[in-house]
SETOR-891323 format. One record per residue (C-alpha): residue number from 1; residue in three letters; x, y, z. Coordinates in steps of 0.25 Angstrom, whole numbers, plus 5000, padded with zeros to 4 digits. Example, Ala and Ser with C-alpha at 12.3 -4.5 7.8 and 13.67 -1.06 7.14 Angstrom:
seq/type/X/Y/Z
1/ALA/5049/4982/5031 $
2/SER/5055/4996/5029 $
***
This chain:
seq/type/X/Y/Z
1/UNK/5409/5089/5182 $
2/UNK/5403/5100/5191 $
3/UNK/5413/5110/5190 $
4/UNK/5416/5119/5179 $
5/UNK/5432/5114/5177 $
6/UNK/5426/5100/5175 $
7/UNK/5417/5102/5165 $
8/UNK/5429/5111/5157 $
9/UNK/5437/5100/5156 $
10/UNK/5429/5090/5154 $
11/UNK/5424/5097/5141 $
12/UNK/5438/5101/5137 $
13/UNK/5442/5084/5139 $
14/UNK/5430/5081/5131 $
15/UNK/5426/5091/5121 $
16/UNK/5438/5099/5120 $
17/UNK/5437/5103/5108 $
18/UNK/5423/5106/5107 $
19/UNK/5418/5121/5106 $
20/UNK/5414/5127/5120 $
21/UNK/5412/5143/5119 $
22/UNK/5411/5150/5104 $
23/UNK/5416/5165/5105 $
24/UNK/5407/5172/5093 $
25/UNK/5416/5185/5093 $
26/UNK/5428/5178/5091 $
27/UNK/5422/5165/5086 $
28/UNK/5430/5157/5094 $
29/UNK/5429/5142/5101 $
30/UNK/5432/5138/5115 $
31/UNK/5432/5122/5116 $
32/UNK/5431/5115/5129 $
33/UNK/5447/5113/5127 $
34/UNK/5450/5127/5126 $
35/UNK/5440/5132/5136 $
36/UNK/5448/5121/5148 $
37/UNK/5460/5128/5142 $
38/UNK/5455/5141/5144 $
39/UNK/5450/5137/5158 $
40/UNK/5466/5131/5160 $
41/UNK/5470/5145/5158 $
42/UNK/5461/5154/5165 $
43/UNK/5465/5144/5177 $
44/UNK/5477/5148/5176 $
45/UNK/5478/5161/5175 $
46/UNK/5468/5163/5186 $
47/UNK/5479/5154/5195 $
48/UNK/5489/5164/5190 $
49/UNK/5482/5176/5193 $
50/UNK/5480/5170/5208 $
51/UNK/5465/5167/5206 $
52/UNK/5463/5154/5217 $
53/UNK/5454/5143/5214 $
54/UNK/5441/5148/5220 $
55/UNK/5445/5162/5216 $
56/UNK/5434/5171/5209 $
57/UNK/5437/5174/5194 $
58/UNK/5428/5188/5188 $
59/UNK/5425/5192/5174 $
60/UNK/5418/5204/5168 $
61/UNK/5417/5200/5154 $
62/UNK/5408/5199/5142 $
63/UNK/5405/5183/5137 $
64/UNK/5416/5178/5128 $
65/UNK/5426/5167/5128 $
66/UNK/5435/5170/5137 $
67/UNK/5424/5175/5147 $
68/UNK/5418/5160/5146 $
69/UNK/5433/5155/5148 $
70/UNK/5434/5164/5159 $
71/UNK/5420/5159/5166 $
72/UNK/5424/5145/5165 $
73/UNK/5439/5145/5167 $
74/UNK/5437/5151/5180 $
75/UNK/5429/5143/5185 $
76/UNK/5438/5130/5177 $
77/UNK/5448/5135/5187 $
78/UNK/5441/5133/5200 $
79/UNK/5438/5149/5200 $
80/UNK/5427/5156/5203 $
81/UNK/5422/5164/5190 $
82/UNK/5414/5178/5193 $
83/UNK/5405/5182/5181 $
84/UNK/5404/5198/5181 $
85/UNK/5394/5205/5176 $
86/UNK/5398/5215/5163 $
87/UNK/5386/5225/5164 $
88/UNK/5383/5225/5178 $
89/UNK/5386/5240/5185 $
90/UNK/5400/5243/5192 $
91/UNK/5395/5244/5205 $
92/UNK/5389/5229/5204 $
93/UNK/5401/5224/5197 $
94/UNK/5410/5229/5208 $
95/UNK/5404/5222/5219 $
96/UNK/5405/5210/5210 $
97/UNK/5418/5210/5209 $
98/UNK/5421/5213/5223 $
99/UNK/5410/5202/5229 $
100/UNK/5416/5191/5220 $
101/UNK/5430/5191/5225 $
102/UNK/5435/5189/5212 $
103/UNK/5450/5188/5211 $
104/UNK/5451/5191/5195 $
105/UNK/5444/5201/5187 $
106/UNK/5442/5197/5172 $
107/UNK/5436/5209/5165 $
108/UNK/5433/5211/5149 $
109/UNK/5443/5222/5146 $
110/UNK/5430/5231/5139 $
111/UNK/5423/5229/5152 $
112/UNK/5436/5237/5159 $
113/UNK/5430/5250/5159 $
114/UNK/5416/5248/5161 $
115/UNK/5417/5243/5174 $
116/UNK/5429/5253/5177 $
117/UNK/5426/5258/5191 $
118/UNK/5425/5244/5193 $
119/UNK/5440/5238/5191 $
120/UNK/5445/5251/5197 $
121/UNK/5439/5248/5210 $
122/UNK/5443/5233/5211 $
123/UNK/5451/5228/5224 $
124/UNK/5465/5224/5221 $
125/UNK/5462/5210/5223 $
126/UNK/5454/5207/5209 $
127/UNK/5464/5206/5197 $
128/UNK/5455/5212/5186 $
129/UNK/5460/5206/5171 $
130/UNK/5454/5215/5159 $
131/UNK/5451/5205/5147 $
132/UNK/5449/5210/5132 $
133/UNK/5434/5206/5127 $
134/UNK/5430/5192/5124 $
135/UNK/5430/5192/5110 $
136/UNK/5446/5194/5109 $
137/UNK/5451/5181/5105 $
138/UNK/5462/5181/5115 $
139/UNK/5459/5181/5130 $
140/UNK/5466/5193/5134 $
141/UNK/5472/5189/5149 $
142/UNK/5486/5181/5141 $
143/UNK/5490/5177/5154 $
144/UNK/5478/5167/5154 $
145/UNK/5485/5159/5144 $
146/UNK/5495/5156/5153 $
147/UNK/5502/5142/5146 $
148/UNK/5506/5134/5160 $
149/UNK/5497/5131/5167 $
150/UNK/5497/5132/5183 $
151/UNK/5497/5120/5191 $
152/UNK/5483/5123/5198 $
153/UNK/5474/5111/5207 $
154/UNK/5459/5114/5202 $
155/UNK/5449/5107/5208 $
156/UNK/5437/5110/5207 $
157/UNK/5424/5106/5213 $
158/UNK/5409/5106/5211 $
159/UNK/5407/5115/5222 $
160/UNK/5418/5126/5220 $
161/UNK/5414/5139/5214 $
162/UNK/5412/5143/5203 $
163/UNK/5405/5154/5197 $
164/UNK/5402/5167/5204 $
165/UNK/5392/5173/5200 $
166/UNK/5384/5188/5203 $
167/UNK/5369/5189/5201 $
168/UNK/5364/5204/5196 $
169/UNK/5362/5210/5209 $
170/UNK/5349/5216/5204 $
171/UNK/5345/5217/5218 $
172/UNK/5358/5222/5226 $
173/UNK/5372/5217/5224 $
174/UNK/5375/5205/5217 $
175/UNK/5376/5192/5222 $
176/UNK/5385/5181/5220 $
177/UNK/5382/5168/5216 $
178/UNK/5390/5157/5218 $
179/UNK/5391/5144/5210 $
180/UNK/5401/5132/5210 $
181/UNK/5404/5123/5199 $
182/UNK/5394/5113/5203 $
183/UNK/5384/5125/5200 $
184/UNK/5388/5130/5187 $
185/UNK/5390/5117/5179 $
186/UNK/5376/5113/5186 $
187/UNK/5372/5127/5180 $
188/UNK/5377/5123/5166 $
189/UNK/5372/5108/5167 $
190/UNK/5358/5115/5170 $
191/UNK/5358/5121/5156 $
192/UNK/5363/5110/5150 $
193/UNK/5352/5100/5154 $
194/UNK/5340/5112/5153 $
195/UNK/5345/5112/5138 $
196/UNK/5350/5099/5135 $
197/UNK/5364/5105/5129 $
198/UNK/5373/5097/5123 $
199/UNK/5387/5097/5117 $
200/UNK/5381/5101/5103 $
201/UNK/5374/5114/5110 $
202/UNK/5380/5127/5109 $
203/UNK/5375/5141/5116 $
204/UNK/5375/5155/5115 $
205/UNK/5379/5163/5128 $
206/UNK/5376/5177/5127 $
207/UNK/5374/5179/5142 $
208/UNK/5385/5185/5148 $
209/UNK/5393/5177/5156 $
210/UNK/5392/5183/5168 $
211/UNK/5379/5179/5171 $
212/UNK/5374/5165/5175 $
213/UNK/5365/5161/5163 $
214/UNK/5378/5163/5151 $
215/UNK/5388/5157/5162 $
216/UNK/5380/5144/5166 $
217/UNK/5371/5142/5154 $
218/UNK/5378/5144/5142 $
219/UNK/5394/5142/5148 $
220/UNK/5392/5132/5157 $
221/UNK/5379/5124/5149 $
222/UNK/5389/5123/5137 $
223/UNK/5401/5118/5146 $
224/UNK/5393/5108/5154 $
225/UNK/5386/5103/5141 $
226/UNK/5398/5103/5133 $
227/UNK/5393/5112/5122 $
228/UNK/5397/5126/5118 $
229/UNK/5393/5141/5120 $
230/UNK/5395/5154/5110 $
231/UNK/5398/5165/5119 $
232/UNK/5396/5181/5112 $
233/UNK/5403/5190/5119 $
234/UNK/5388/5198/5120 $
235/UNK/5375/5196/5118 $
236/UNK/5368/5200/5105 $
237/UNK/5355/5202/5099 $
238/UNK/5361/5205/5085 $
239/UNK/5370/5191/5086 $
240/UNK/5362/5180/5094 $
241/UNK/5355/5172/5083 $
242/UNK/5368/5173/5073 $
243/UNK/5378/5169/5085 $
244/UNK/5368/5157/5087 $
245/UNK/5367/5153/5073 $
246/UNK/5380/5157/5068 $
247/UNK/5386/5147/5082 $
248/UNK/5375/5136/5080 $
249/UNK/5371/5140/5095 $
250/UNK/5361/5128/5101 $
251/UNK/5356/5137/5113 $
252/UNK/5356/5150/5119 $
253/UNK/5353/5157/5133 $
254/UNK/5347/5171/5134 $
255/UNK/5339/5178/5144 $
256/UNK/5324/5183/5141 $
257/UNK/5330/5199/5139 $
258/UNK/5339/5192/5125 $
259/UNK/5325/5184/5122 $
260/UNK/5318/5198/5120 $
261/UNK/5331/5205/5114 $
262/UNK/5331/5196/5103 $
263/UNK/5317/5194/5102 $
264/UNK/5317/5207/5100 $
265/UNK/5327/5209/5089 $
266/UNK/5322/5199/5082 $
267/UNK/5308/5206/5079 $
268/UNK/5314/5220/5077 $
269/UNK/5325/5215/5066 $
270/UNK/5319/5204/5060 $
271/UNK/5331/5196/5060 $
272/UNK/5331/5183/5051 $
273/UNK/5344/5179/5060 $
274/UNK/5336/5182/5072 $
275/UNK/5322/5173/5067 $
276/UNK/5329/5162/5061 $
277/UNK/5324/5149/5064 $
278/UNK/5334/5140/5058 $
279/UNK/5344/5139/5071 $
280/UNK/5343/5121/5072 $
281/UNK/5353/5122/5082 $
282/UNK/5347/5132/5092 $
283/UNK/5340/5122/5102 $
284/UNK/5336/5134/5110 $
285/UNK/5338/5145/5119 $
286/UNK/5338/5147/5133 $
287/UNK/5331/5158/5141 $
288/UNK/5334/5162/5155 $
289/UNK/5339/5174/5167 $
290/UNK/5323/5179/5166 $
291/UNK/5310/5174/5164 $
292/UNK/5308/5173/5149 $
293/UNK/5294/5179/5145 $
294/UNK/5284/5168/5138 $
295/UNK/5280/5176/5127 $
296/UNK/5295/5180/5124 $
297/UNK/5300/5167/5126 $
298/UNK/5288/5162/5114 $
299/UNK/5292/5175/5105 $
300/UNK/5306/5169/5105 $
301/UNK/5304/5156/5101 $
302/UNK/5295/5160/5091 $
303/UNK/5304/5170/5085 $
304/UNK/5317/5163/5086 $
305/UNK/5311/5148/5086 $
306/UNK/5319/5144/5097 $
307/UNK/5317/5139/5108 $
308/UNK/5319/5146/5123 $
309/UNK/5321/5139/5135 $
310/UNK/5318/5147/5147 $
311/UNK/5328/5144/5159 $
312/UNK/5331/5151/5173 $
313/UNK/5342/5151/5179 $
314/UNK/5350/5159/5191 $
315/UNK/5364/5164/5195 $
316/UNK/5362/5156/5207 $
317/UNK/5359/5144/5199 $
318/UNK/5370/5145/5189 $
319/UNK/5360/5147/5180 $
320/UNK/5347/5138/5175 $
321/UNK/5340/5132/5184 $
322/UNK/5327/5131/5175 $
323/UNK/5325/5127/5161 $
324/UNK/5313/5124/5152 $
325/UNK/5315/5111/5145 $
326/UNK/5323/5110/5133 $
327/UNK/5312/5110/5119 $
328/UNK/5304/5103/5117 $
329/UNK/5302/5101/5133 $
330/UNK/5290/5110/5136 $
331/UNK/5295/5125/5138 $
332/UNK/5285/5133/5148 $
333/UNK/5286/5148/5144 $
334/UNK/5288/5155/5155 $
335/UNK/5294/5147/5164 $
336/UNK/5312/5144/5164 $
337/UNK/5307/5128/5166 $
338/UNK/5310/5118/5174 $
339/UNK/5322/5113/5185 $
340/UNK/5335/5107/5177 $
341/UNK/5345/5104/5184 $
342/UNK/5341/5110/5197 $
343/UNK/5330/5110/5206 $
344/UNK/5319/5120/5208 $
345/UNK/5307/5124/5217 $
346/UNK/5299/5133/5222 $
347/UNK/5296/5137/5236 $
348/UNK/5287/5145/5242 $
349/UNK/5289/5157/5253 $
350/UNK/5289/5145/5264 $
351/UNK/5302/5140/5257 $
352/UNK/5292/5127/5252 $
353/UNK/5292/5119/5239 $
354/UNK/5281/5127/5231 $
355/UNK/5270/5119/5224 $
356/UNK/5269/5120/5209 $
357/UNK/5264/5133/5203 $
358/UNK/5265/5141/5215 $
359/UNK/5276/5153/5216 $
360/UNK/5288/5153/5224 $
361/UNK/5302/5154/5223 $
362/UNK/5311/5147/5213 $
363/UNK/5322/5137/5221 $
364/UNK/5332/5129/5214 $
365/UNK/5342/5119/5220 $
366/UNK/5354/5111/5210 $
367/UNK/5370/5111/5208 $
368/UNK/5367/5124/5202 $
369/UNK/5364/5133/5212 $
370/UNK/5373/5143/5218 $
371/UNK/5384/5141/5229 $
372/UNK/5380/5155/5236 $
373/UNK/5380/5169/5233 $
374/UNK/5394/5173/5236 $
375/UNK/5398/5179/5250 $
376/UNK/5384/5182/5253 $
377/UNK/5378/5168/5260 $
378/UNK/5365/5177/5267 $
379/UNK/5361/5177/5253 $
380/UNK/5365/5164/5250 $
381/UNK/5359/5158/5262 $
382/UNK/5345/5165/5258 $
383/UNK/5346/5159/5244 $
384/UNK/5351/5145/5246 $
385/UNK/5345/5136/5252 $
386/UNK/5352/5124/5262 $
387/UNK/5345/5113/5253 $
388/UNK/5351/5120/5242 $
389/UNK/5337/5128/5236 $
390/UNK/5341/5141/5231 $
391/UNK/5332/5152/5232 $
392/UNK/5331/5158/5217 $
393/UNK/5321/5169/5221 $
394/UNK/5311/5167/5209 $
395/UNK/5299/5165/5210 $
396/UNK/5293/5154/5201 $
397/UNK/5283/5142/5202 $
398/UNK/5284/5128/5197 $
399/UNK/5274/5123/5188 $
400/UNK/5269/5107/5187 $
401/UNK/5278/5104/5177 $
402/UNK/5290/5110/5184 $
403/UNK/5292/5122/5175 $
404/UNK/5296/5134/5185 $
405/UNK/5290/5149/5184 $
406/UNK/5298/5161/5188 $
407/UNK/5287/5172/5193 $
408/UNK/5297/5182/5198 $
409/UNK/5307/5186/5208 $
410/UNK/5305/5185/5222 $
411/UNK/5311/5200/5224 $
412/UNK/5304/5202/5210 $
413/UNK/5290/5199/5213 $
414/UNK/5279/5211/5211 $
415/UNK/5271/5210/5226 $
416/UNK/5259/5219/5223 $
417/UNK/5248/5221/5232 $
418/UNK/5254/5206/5239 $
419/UNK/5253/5199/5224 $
420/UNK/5266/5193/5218 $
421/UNK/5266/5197/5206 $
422/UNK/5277/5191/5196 $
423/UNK/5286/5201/5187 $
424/UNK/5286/5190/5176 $
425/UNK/5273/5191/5174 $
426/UNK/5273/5206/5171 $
427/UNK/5284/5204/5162 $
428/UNK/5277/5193/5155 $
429/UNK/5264/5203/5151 $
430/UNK/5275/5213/5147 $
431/UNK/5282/5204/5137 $
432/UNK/5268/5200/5130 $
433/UNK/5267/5216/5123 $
434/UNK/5276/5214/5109 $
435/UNK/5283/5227/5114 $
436/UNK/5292/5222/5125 $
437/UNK/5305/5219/5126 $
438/UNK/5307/5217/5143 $
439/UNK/5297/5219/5153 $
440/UNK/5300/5218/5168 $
441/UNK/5289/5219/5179 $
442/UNK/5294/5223/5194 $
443/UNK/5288/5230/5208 $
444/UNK/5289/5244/5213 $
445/UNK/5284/5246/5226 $
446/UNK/5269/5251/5229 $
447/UNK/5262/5260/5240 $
448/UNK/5249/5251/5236 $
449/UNK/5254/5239/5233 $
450/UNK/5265/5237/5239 $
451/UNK/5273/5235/5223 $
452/UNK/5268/5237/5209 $
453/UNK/5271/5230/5196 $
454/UNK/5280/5240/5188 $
455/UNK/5287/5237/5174 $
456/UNK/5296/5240/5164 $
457/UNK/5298/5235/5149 $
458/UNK/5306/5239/5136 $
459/UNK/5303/5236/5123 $
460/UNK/5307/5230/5111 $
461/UNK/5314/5239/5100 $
462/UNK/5302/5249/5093 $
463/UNK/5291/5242/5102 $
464/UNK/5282/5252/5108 $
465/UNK/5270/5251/5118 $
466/UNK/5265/5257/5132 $
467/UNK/5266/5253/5146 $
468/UNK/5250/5256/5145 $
469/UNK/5250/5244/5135 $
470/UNK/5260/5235/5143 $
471/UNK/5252/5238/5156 $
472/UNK/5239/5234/5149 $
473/UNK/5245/5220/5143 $
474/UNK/5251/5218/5158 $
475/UNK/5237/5220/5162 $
476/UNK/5229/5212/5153 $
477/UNK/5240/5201/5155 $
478/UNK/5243/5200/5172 $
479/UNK/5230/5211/5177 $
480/UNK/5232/5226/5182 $
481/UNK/5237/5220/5196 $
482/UNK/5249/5214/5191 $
483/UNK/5251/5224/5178 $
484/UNK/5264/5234/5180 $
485/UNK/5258/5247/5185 $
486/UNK/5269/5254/5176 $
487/UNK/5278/5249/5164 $
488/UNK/5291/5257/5162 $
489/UNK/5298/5257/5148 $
490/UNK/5312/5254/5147 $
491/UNK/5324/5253/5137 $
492/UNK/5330/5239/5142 $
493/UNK/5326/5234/5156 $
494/UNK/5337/5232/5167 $
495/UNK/5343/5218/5166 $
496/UNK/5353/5210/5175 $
497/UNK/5365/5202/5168 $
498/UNK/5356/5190/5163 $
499/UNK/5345/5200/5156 $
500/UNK/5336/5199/5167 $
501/UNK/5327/5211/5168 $
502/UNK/5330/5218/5182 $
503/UNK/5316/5220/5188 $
504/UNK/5322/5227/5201 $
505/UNK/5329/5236/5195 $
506/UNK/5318/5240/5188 $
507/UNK/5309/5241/5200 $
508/UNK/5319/5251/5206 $
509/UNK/5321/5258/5197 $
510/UNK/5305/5261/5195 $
511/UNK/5305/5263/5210 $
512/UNK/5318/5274/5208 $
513/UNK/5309/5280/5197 $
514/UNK/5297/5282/5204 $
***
């Protein structure tokens, strides 16, 4: 059953009545029957509309129910779904759309006049369909109910395509990353053998869904597993713990960025909701997009006695690629774990195996990896190996128990004076000081040392202190050499789709500033 239309209708056969996706606003329930009958339909109405097998699908919608119907159907269909980005500027979005080739346009009707200048410009050859929000208890397209259904020959195979989708462009214009249906239920069996889920597990997905850690981990994880999903139409601080206890969630997935949010509101209100401990159905929560701090990773736990398995995981991956062992496996703070379900090495400059606690770059080979970066095979060719190894472009080392280390980013490391110096490390020393909220270490160049460590934080709601008194923790932590040479306040640092903090664009715009 590699293929996403296998797995829908095997579920359906076998479990049609069982509750896949919970819709909170609405409080409504999408079996496994129903989603094959939503799938049924969106096939058809795609055929109607003249969208081929093979054809790209886009959506620019918020998470919902008939956002996941729409992400899976397309892809039940033989389609190829294209995820778009709902806070990304015009200008990126517009090259998206253009790049994709996409044949449809689904857009949440309250997104219509954001992006404007965007539709107003589209070629004539994308069909663009405005839909009301998510939480509207009818899905606003009627004609996708259509009750005949068309006589349409579906054959889908492991290595069609299946999900387009773009990575943040932090570093020029987006790239687009192609997987088959071989790769995204690989991607989705990945998280359900890091976590041992189960038919009785059930997740919370606040990450949008159109990035690859809410589409493969906690859409496709519940589909492959046969377990279900509660799908908000947002993420939010106030309603996390109450939409956990109130739908008996086993699991959730976050990224670090949530982790200090929520750490956050729990000591500023005091929340009894928030620090309850009696929660015997929450087997854990998952971490992953960016390295999770130690110390904030143990402040967690403790607050919320839960625990949090970090992971890592990549567009070009669909998604997890390493996971610390389910409890009560040993967890190694500070490190996303071990291989599952994939391999992984590292190499050193010379493109050789790297012995065990020596740096080099990350490398992972399995059916999860991408098919290409679409209509750009210089860049494919440059990542992805013959033998199948894809370059990930992390630097990391392997320890002797196999638990991997990510140091930094090969276009992220700080080179000072001809010493590596690793961001993460910076951040680490950052995030020990009670005041901080997000911390983020980068390069600006340097007449004497050719870059120097530079840094900007923000800080929790009514915390105080000085870049004097971060600099000197810094100090007494890492040394003077390695210690930021300036530390520059912020409201909220810069962050792509998945929360990760955006270390170049902080790096240029201090070198804009200087």
């Amino acid at each position: 059953m590699n293929t996403v239309r296998a797995h829908i209708d095997d579920r359906a056969k076998k479990m049609g009545e069982a509750c896949f996706l919970i819709s909170p606003e609405i409080g409504s329930e999408l079996s496994f029957g129903s989603l094959q009958k939503s799938a049924d339909q969106i096939e058809i109405y795609l055929t109607k509309l003249g969208v081929k097998f093979g054809d790209k699908v886009a959506f620019l919608m918020t998470n919902g129910l008939w956002t996941t119907t729409l992400f899976l159907g397309a892809m039940y269909s033989g389609r190829v779904v294209v995820p778009l980005n709902a806070v990304c500027g015009s200008d990126q979005l517009t090259y998206v759309i253009d790049h994709c080739d996409a044949k449809v346009l689904f857009v949440e009707r309250e997104l219509q006049e954001k992006y404007k200048v965007v539709f107003d410009g589209l070629a004539n050859d994308i069909e663009v369909i405005f839909a009301c929000r998510n939480n509207g208890p009818i899905w606003p397209i009627d004609k996708i109910v259509a009750p005949n259904k068309v006589n349409v020959e579906v054959d889908i195979q492991p290595e069609n395509d299946a999900l387009l989708i773009y990575t943040s462009g932090t570093t020029g214009r987006p790239k687009g990353v192609l997987l088959t249906h071989k790769s995204v239920i690989a991607g989705g069996m990945n998280t359900v053998l890091s976590h041992q889920l189960t038919q009785n597990d059930r997740a919370l997905c606040i990450l949008q869904l159109y990035h690859i850690n809410g589409e493969m981990v906690t859409v496709m994880g519940p589909l492959v597993s046969g377990s279900s999903v509660v799908m908000p139409n947002k993420f939010s601080i106030t309603d996390f713990w109450s939409l956990i206890d109130q739908w008996q969630c086993s699991w959730f997935s976050v990224v670090p960025t949530i982790i200090a949010y929520l750490l956050e509101q729990s000591e500023r209100l005091k929340d009894p909701i928030c620090l309850s401990s009696d929660r015997p159905q929450l087997r854990f929560g998952r971490s992953a997009s960016a390295p999770l701090s130690p110390e904030m990773h143990r402040q967690f736990e403790r607050q919320f006695a839960v625990a949090i398995v970090e992971t890592m995981g990549l567009s070009e991956t669909a998604a997890q690629i390493l996971s610390n062992p389910m409890p009560p496996g040993i967890i190694k703070y500070g490190s996303p774990g071990i291989a599952i379900g994939n391999e992984a090495m590292i190499i050193d400059k010379s493109g050789n195996k790297q012995k065990n606690n020596l740096s080099g770059e990350l490398m992972i080979r399995g059916d999860n990896v991408m098919k290409e970066y679409y209509k750009n095979p210089e860049t494919t060719a440059s990542t992805l190996r013959p033998d199948g190894w894809l370059h990930t472009g992390d630097l990391a080392y392997v320890d002797e128990d196999g638990y991997y280390f990510i140091t930094g980013r090969l276009k992220e490391i700080i080179i000072k004076g001809g010493e590596n110096i690793a961001p993460r490390e910076i951040d680490e020393a950052l995030y020990q000081h009670s005041a901080v909220l997000e911390a983020a270490a980068f390069a600006i160049p340097d007449k004497h040392f050719g870059q120097e460590v530079f840094a900007c934080v923000s800080l929790k709601s009514g915390a105080k202190c000085t870049a004097e008194e971060l600099r000197n923790l810094c100090i007494e932590k890492l040394g003077k050499f390695k210690s930021p040479k300036k530390i520059t306040f912020m409201d909220e640092l810069p962050k792509g789709p998945s929360g990760k903090i955006q270390r170049l664009k902080l790096s240029e715009a201090a070198i804009a500033g200087a």
